[in-house]
N, C-alpha and C positions, 0 to 999 in steps of 0.2 A: 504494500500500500504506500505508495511514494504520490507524489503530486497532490493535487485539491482535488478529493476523493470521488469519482469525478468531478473535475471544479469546476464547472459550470453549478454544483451543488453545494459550495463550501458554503454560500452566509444565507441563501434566503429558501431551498428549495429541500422539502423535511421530503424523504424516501421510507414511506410507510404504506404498509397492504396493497401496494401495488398501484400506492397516489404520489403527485407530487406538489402541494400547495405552495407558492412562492409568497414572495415581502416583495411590497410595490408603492413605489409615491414618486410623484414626477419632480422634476427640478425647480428646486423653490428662487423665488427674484433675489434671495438673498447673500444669491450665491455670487461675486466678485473675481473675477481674475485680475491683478493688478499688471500694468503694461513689463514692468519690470521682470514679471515673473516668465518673459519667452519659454517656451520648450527650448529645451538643450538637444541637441545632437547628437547622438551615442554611435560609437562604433557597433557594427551589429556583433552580437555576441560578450558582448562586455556587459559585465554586473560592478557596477559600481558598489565599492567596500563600503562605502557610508550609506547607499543605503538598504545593503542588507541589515547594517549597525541599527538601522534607524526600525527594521520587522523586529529585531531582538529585543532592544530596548523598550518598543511597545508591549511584545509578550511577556518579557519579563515585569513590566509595571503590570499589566492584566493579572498576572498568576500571583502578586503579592497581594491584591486586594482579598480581603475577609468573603464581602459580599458587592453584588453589583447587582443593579436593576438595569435593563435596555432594551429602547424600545424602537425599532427597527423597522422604517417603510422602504417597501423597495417596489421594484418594476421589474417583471422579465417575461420575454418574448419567446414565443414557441409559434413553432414553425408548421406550418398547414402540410396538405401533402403535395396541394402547389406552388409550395415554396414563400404564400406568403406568411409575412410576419404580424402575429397579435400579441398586442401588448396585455397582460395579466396582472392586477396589480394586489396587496395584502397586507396586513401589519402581522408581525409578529412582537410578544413581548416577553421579555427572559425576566429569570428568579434566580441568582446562580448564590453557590453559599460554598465558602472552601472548608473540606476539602469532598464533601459529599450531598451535595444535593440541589436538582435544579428546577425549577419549572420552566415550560417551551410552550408558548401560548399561541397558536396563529388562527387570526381568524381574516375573512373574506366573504363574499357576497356570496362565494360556490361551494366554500368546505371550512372546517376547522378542524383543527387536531391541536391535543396537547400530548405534552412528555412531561412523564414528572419520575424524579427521583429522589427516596428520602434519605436515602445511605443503606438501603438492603433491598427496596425493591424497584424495579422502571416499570410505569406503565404508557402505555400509550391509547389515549381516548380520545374518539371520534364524537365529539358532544351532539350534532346532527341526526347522527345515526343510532347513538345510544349505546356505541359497542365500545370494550375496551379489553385491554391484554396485558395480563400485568405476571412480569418475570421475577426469578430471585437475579439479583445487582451482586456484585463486587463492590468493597467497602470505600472506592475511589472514582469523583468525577473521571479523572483520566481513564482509567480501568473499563468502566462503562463503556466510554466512549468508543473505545478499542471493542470492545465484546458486541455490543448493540448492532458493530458494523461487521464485525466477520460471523457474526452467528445471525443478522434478519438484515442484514442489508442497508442500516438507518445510518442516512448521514447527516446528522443535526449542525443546523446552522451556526456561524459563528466560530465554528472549533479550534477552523483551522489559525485564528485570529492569534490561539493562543500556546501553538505548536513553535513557532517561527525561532523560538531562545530554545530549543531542545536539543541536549548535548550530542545526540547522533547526528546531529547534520542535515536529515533525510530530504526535510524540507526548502533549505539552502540549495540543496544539489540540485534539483529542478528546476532553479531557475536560468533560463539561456540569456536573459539579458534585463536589467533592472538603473534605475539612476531618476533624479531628481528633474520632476518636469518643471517646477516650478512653485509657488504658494499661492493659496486661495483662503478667501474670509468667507466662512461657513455658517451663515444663521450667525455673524456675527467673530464667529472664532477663526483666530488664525490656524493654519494648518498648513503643512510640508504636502506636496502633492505630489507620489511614489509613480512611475510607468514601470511594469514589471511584463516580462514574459518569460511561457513555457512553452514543452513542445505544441499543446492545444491549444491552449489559452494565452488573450492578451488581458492583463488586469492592472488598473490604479487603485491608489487608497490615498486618501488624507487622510494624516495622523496632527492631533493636536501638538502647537508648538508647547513649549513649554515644562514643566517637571511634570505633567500630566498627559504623556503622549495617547492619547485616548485615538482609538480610529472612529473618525467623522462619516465616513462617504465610502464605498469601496464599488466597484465599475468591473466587470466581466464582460467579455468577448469572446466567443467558442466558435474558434477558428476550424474544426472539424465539419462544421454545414457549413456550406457555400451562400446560405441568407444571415452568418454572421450574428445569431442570438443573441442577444446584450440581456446583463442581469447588471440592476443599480438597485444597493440600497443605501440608505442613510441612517446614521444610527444617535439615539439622545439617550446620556449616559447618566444614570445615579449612584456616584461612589460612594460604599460601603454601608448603604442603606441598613436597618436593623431589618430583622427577620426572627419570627418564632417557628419552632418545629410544624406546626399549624401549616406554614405557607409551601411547606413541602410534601403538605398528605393529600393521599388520594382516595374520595370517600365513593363510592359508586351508587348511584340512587337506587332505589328498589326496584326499577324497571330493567335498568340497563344490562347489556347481555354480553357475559363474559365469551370469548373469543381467543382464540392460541392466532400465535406468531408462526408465520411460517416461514421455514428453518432457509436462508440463503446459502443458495449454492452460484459465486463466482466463475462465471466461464471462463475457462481456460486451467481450471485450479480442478 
């Protein structure tokens, strides 16, 4: 598992029962490029060292936080069988608590699903539908993570946000070319604005200036369809919010109907 799992799926697009509900919100007026900030140039193939410095630095500020709230509009584009492009749009909102327990809330006009984990079990509930499937968990955000995706296939949004400072490497070595497009004022905040590519994918992120590198904005392109799918979200951040055990449980009404996971099997594996 190397790359953004597929990364057309890393922040806004949950992989559950065989759905894919996105995060969507269009580009707000508030958004400024200042003339100063030209795109730069890059040699093709070159990863500029500062600003992988600058993914590490963010995930390791992410992985110190206790707790965070975030709440996450995005836009992404799925593609007809004639090629053309619809735009789909979503909120998703996070409950994250270190070192075990999350909530993943998305809702939309067409579907919703949550994820929740409290430190021993994940479930996944379709509130619409009334169904949900709840597993035994490993005692670690991280651990889940990894499990939920090689045993049902879920790649939960955000993740990879917080991969980027991980002492293997995995996710550095994917990148074919990365450097400093420029800055933008984001709703107000300043932010570094990242152009990044891998073999599939082209991605940016603005990350907050300052001792709070927070990522603002992040921009996917999945160069594998020839109609170019774009996923944009935007994300508003509350650091280290308080939480009670309460905000991590999952209680199932007396109607709703328990359902099993079915078991992922990767092709090629």
């Amino acid at each position: 598992m190397t790359s953004l799992r597929p990364r057309i799926y890393i922040l806004g697009i949950i992989l559950c029962i065989g759905t894919a509900p996105l995060n969507a919100a269009p580009p707000k007026s508030g958004t400024t490029m200042p003339k100063s900030a030209a795109p730069k140039i890059v040699t093709k193939g070159i990863v500029d060292p500062d600003s992988v410095a600058a993914l590490k630095r963010m995930s390791a500020y992410l992985t110190s936080l206790n707790t965070a709230a975030i709440t996450s509009e995005g836009s992404l584009d799925v593609v007809t069988d004639d090629g053309q492009r619809i735009q789909l749009d979503g909120v998703t909102k996070y409950k994250l608590r270190k070192p075990n327990g999350f909530v993943i809330d998305y809702v939309s006009d067409a579907k919703s699903r949550q994820f929740i984990y409290d430190g021993k079990q994940f479930t996944v509930y379709a509130p619409k539908l009334d169904f949900y499937a709840t597993v035994p968990a490993p005692p670690t955000n991280r651990e889940v993570l990894d499990t939920i995706y090689k045993r049902f296939g879920i790649a939960l949004p955000l993740e990879d946000l917080f991969r980027w400072n991980d002492p293997n490497g995995v996710r550095v070595d994917s990148l074919k070319s990365g450097y400093l497009a420029g800055t933008a004022t984001l709703d107000g905040v300043e932010t570094d604005h990242y152009a990044f590519r891998e073999a599939e994918v082209d991605w940016e992120i603005w990350i907050d200036k300052g001792d709070r590198p927070l990522p603002r904005k992040v921009v996917i392109v999945d160069r594998t369809d020839p109609a170019n799918p774009t996923f944009i979200a935007r994300l508003n951040w509350t650091v280290n919010p308080a939480f009670t055990d309460s905000d991590f449980a999952f209680t199932p009404d007396k109607d709703a109907k328990r359902i099993e996971l079915a078991v992922y099997e990767e092709s090629g594996e």
